[in-house]
C-alpha atoms as one frame of an Amber mdcrd trajectory, in Angstrom:
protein
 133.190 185.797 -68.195 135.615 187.660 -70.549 135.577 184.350 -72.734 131.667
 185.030 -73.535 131.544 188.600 -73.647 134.092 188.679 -76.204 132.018 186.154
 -78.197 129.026 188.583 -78.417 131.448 190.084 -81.310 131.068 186.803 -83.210
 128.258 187.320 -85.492 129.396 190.119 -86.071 132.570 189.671 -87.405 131.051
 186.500 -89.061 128.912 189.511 -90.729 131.946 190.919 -92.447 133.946 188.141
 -93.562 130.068 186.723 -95.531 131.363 189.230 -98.573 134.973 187.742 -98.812
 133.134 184.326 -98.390 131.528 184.663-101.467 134.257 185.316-103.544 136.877
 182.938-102.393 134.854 180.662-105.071 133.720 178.159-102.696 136.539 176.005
-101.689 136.786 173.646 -98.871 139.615 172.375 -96.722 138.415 169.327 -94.218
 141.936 168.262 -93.709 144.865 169.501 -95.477 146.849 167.346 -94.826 144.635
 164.985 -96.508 143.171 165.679 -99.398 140.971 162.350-100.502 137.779 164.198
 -99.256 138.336 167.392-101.527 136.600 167.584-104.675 139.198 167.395-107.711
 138.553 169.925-110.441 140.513 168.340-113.992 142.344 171.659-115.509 142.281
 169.685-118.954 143.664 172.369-122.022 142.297 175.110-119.944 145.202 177.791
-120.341 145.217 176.737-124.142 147.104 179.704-126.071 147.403 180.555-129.781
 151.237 180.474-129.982 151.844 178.084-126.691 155.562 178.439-125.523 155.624
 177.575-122.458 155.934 173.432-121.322 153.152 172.109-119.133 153.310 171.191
-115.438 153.258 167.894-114.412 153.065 166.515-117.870 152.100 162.800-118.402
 153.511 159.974-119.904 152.960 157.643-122.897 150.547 156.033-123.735 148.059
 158.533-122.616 148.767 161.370-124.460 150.158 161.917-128.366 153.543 164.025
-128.009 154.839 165.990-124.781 153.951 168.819-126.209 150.611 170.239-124.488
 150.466 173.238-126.440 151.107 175.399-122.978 148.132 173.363-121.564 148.173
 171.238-118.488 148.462 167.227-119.212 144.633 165.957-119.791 145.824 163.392
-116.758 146.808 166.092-114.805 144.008 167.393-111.671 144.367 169.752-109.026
 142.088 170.726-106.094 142.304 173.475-103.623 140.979 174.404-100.343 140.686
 177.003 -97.488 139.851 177.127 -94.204 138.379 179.917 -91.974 137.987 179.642
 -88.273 136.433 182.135 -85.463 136.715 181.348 -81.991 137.846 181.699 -78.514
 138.740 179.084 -75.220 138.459 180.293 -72.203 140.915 178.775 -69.709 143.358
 179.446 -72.419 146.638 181.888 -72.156 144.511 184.536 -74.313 140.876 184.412
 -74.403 140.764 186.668 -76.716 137.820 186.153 -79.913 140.415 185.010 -82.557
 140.774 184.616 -86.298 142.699 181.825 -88.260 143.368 180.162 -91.385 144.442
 177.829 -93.756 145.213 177.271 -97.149 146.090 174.259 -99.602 146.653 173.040
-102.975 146.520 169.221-104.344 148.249 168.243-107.620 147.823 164.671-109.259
 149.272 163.648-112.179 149.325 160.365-114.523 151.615 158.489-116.546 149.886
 155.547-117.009 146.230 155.433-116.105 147.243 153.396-112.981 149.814 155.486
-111.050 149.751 158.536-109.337 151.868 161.178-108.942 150.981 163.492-106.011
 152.247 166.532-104.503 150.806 168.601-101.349 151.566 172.532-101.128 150.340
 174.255 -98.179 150.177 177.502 -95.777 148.410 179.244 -92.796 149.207 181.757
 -90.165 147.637 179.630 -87.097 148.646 181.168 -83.456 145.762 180.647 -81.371
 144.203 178.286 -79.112 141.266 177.408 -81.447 144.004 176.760 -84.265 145.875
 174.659 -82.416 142.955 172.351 -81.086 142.050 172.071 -84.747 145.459 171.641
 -85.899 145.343 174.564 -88.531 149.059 175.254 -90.090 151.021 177.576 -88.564
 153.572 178.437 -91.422 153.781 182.346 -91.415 151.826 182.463 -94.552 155.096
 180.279 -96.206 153.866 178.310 -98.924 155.348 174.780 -98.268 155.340 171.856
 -99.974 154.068 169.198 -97.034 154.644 165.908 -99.045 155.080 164.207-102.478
 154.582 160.400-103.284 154.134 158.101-106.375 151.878 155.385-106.338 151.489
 152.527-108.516 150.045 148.979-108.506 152.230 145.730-109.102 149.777 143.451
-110.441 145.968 143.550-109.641 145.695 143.731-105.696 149.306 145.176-104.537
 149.639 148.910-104.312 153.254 150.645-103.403 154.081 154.233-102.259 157.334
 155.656-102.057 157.646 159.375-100.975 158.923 162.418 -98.568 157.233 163.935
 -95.341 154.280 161.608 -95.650 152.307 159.182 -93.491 153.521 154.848 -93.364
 149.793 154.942 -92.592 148.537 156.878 -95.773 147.634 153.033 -97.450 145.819
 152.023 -94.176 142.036 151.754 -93.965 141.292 152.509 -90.329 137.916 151.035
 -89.631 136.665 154.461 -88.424 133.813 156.656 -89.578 133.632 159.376 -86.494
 133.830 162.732 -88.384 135.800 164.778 -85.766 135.852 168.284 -85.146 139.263
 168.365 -83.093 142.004 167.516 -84.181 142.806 164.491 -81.047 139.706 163.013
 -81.468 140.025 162.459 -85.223 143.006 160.002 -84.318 140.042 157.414 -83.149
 141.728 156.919 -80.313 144.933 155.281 -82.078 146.835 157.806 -83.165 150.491
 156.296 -83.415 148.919 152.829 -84.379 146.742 153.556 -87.010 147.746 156.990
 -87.437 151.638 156.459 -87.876 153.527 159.504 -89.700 156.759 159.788 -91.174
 159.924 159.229 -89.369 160.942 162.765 -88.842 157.187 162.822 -86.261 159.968
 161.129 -83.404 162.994 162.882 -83.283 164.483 166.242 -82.458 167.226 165.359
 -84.976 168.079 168.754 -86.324 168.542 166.787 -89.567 164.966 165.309 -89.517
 163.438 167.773 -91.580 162.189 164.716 -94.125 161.924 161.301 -94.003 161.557
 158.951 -96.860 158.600 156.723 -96.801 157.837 153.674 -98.505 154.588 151.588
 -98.159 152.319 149.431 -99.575 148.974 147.589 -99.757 147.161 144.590-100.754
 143.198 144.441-101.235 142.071 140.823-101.238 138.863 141.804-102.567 136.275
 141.123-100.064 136.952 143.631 -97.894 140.154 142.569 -96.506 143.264 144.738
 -96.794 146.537 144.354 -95.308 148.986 147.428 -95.521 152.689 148.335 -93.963
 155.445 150.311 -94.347 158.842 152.323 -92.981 160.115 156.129 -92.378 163.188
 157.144 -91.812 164.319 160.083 -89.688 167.047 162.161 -90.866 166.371 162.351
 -94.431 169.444 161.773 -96.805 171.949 162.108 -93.940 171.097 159.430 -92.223
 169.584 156.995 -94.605 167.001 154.681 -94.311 166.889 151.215 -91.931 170.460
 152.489 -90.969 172.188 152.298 -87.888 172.308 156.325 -87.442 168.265 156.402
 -88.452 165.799 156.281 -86.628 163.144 154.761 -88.493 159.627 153.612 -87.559
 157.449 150.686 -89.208 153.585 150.033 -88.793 151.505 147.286 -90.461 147.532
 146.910 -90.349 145.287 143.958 -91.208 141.234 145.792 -91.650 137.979 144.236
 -92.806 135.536 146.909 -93.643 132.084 146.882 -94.758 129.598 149.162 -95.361
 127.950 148.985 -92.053 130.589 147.526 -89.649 134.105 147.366 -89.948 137.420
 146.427 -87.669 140.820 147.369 -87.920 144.215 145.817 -85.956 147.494 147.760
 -85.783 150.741 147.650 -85.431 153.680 150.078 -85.024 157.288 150.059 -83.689
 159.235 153.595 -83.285 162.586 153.976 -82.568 163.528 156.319 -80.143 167.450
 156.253 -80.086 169.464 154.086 -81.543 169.105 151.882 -78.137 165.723 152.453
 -77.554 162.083 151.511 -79.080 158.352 151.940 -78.475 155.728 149.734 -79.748
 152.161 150.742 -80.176 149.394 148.397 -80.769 145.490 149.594 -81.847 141.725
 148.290 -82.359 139.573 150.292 -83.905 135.672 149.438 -84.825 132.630 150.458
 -85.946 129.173 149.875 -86.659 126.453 151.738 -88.625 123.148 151.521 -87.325
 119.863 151.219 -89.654 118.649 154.575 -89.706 120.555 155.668 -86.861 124.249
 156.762 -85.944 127.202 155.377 -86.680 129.698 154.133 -83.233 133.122 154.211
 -83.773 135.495 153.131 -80.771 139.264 153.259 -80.715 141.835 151.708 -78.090
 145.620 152.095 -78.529 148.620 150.695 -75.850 152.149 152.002 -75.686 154.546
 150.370 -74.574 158.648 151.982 -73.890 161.719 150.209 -73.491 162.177 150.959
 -69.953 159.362 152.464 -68.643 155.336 151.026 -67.944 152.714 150.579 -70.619
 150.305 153.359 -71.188 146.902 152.680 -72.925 144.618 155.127 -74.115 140.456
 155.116 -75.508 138.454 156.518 -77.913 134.599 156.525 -78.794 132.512 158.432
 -80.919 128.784 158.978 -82.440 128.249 160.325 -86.440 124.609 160.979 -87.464
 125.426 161.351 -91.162 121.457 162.609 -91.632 120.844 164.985 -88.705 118.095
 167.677 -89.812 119.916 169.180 -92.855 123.287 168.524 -91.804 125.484 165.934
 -89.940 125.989 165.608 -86.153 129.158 164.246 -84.300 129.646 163.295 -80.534
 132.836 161.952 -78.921 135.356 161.417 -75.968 138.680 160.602 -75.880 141.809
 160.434 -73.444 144.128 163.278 -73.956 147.088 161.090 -74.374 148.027 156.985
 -73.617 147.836 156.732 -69.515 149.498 154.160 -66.803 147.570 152.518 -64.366
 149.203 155.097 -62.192 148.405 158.158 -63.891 144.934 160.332 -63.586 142.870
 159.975 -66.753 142.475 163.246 -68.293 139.634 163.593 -71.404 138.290 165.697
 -73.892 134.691 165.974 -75.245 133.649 167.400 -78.647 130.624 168.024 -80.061
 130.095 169.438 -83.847 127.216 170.218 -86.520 128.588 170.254 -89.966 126.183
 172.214 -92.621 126.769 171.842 -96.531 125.859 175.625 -97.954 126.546 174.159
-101.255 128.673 172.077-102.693 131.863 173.770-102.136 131.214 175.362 -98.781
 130.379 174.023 -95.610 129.772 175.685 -92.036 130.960 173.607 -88.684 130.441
 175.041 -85.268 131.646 173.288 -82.335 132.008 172.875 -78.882 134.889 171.140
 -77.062 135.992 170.540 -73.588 139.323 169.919 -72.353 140.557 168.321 -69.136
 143.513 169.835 -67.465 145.475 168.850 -63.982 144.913 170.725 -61.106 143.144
 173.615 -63.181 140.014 174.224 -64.707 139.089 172.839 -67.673 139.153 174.409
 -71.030 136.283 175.450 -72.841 136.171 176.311 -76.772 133.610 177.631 -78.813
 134.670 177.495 -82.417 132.933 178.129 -86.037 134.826 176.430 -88.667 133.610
 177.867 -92.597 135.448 175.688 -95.078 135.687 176.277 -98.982 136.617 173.576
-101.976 137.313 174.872-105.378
């Protein structure tokens, strides 16, 4: 097939980006929208001058440092963390089956003020345009630096966290009991993607005014491993407000118990869809860790429209954390939620994830995707991803 001839020019071209590899100074992007797994590098007085005239980005607050004035350094509270992301592959069944080429790039920045807060900020880009991007759900900005989300963070007392932000997640407080490490993008939703997965308000609406969405959440840690968390987007942005009548705002709340072998989460959102009109989601995730074995994680999610009949939707997934050198991954998931009426349509994934060092790492992977009345579609794809 055209699909696997044109692969034969993999290693090949794998050959020729090795050089460029090596000095990209071995950064790594697993998710960039999401930067918690991406190793933070502290840029404490490291652009120190004699005769410092510039001020200092992101500068922090009292009580942690003597005077505002940095001396043209950054703040000593002050991180930041980049990473890339190079992918080769091709899908045949795809529109172009062509061997293709992608990318993606992102920076972190964290900031301070007083030892217990956080101020964060998420700048990204890519030039995505393929079918192996879009499975993987690189960014497709144009190579457009954008900023994709800023929050503050802070604790009110010793178990209650609050976030308040633009273009991010209700669900970015939520701890999903899930520990599948997914290749594709669908199946790293655990099979609850609105549920547990719920994004800003601007995610459900075609309002050309929906460009942000202010956010505020928050989250309480009993201790034991017992967390509730819940929040509320608008859509619309300034024009429309927040929990107005011309909004259209979503909520989601999530009661988890995780421990370090088994865990279960139970969630809960409500979208609204006009200003008539509202869907609710509900979600289970679980897992389970076995003694020197792999870890199960299974996912289940319902949806249910004013108006129309409930749709439900599964997940369920294998992680061998210790595979050889490296880790292995296994899953299945429906493409979207389903009715009883509706022909269940799947896709299967399977990965091996290799740590070079420890700012690169190599992922090839295979998926397969279901389609109606046409063959399925069949990716080969080798993800090289870079932390610095």
């Amino acid at each position: 097939m055209k699909l696997f001839k044109s692969l034969l020019v993999a290693p090949a071209t794998i050959g020729l980006l090795t050089p460029f590899s090596v000095s990209a100074n071995e950064v790594n992007l697993n998710d960039i929208s999401n930067y918690s797994d991406v190793e933070s590098i502290e840029f404490a007085n490291s652009f120190d001058k004699e005769e410092p005239t510039q001020s200092t980005l992101l500068a922090g607050g009292e009580g942690l440092v003597d005077s505002h004035d940095h001396d043209g350094s950054f703040s000593t509270t002050t991180t930041a963390s980049f990473g890339a992301d190079f992918v080769i592959g091709a899908v045949d069944g795809a529109a172009a089956e062509a061997v293709t080429f992608d990318y993606q790039y992102g920076m972190s920045l964290s900031t301070s003020f007083t030892g217990e807060d956080s101020l964060d900020l998420t700048i990204e880009t890519g030039n995505s345009a393929s079918a192996s991007g879009a499975i993987l759900d690189m960014n497709s900005m144009g190579d457009t630096m954008t900023l994709d989300g800023i929050t503050y963070t802070f604790p009110l007392g010793e178990s209650l966290t609050v976030m308040v932000g633009d273009s991010t997640d209700v669900s970015a407080l939520y701890s999903t009991a899930c520990t599948y490490s997914a290749f594709t993008d669908l199946l790293g939703n655990c099979g609850s993607g609105t549920a547990a997965g719920l994004g800003g308000g601007s995610d459900f609406t075609a309002s050309p005014n929906s460009a942000s969405s202010a956010t505020v959440a928050t989250s309480y840690d009993f201790g034991n491993g017992f967390t509730v968390a819940g929040g509320v987007s608008s859509a619309g942005g300034d024009s429309d407000g927040l929990l107005t009548n011309e909004s259209l705002d979503v909520y989601g709340v999530q009661a988890a118990y995780n421990t370090d072998s088994y865990g279960v989460s139970l969630s809960y959102a409500l979208t609204e869809t006009s200003n008539t009109a509202e869907t609710s989601f509900f979600g289970v995730n679980a897992y389970y860790s076995l003694d020197g074995g792999p870890s199960l994680s299974v996912g289940f999610e319902s949806e249910d429209p004013d108006g129309s009949a409930e749709e439900t939707g599964y997940f369920a997934g294998l992680t061998w954390d210790e595979f050889g050198p490296g880790s292995l991954s296994v899953g299945i998931s429906t493409l979207e939620n389903y009715t009883d009426a509706q022909d269940e349509l799947f896709q299967y994934e399977v990965a091996y994830s290799y740590a070079v060092n420890d700012g690169m790492t190599i992922t090839p992977g295979v998926f397969i995707t279901e389609v109606a009345n046409a063959d399925d579609q069949t990716g080969v794809i080798l993800k090289t991803s870079f932390s610095f």
